[in-house]
C-alpha positions, 0 to 999 in steps of 0.5 A: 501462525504458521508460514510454509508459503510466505517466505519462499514467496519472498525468495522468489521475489528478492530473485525477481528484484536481482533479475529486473536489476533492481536497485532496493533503498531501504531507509528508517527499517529501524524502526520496525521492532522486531517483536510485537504488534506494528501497524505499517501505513502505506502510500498507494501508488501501483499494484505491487505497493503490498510486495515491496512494502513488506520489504519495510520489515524484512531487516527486522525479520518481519512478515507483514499482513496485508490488508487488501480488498476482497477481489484479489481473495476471490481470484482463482490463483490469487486468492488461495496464495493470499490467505496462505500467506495470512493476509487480511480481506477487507469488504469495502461495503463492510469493513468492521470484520477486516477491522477485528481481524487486523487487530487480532493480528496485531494483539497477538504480535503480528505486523499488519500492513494497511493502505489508509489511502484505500485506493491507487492515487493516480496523482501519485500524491496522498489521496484523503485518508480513511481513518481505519489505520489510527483506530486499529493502531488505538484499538490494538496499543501498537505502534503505527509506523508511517512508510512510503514507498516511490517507483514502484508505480513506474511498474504497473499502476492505473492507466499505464501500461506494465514496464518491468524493464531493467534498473529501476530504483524502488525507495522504500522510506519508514518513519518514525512510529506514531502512537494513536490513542483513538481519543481523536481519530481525524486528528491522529489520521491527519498526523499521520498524513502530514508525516507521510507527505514528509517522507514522500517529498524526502524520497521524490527529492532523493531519487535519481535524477536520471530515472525521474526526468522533469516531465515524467508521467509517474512525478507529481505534478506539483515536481514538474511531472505530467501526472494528473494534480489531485483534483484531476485524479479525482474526476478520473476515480469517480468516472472509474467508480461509474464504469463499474458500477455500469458494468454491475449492473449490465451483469446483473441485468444479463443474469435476470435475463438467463 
């Protein structure tokens, strides 16, 4: 696969990483292979996850293809840069297509990077899992490697404005893999949830203790922050969910009208 924009991408990134005096901790990158499919699961919690994530990789001289929904492919700028960097486009209403491609990938030798989660988690917790990421591990036979990733939400998530103020500590934490075989897709997608809420308490535990006073709006309420608990994220997914669909069909209703 060739990659003629994904790399000086990354440059250019790893230059905006030492700008913004950021401090990248990468834990567990051993355990990403050098060769061969991976899966790489995800927790979501900002809208630049898919850029640091990849970092995950970057020892192991990895380029990782991300899963990401399809309005970001359809954005004039975005969309171009997305597909030359190969990463995969999921349609939410229908998924089997992104499915077959991501295990493409993966056959063929690629690092593919998913979000089981599907969605930012306002609670900055991990939201349900979709089992999407077991199947296509099972249905490839590669490894499923669980990452976390923490402070990245304190640069631009749901409901906050942007801060791309200066030292900010961004922990990148990669576990074990995993090895699904399919045979039971709830329980290997609880598996996997139950490692990732491991090493996100390890990374939240761990990161600096001046950068996360208690009371900070991007910790857990569960660790003494102000972020909404589980339940409350939930009420404001499914307010989002009205508001767009409102707007839908406000535009849909305007273009009848024209």
């Amino acid at each position: 696969m060739r990659d003629l924009t994904y790399p000086p991408i990354i440059l250019a990134a790893k230059l905006g990483f030492r700008l913004l005096g950021q401090r990248i901790v990468l834990t567990g990158t051993e355990h990403v292979p050098r060769t061969g499919g991976v899966l790489l699961a995800c927790n979501h919690i900002g809208y630049v996850d898919f850029v640091y994530g990849g970092l995950a990789a970057n020892p192991a001289g990895r380029l990782v293809r991300f899963m990401a929904k399809r309005e970001i492919f359809d954005h004039r700028v975005g969309g171009p840069v997305m597909r030359s960097m190969h990463h995969i486009q999921v349609d939410r209403g229908e998924g089997l297509a992104s499915f077959h491609t991501a295990v493409e990938y993966l056959r063929d030798g690629e690092a593919v990077g998913i979000f089981p989660e599907a969605t930012i988690s306002r609670a900055m917790e991990l939201k349900e899992f979709k089992t999407g990421a077991v199947r296509i591990a099972a249905a490839a036979g590669v490894p499923l490697l669980p990452v976390v990733l923490w402070g990245t939400q304190r640069m631009l998530t749901k409901d906050h404005p942007r801060d791309l103020s200066r030292g900010k500590t961004i922990a990148i934490r990669v576990g074990e893999p995993l090895h699904p075989t399919g045979a039971d897709p709830v329980a290997e997608t609880a598996e996997l949830k139950a490692r990732m809420t491991g090493l996100l308490d390890d990374s939240i535990r761990s990161y600096p203790a001046d950068e996360q006073p208690p009371g900070s709006w991007w910790l857990p309420a569960s660790y003494g922050g102000s972020a909404p608990t589980l339940e409350q994220a939930a009420r404001l997914d499914e307010e989002e969910k009205r508001r767009r669909a409102a707007r839908r069909a406000a535009r849909t209703e305007g273009d009848k009208s024209t």
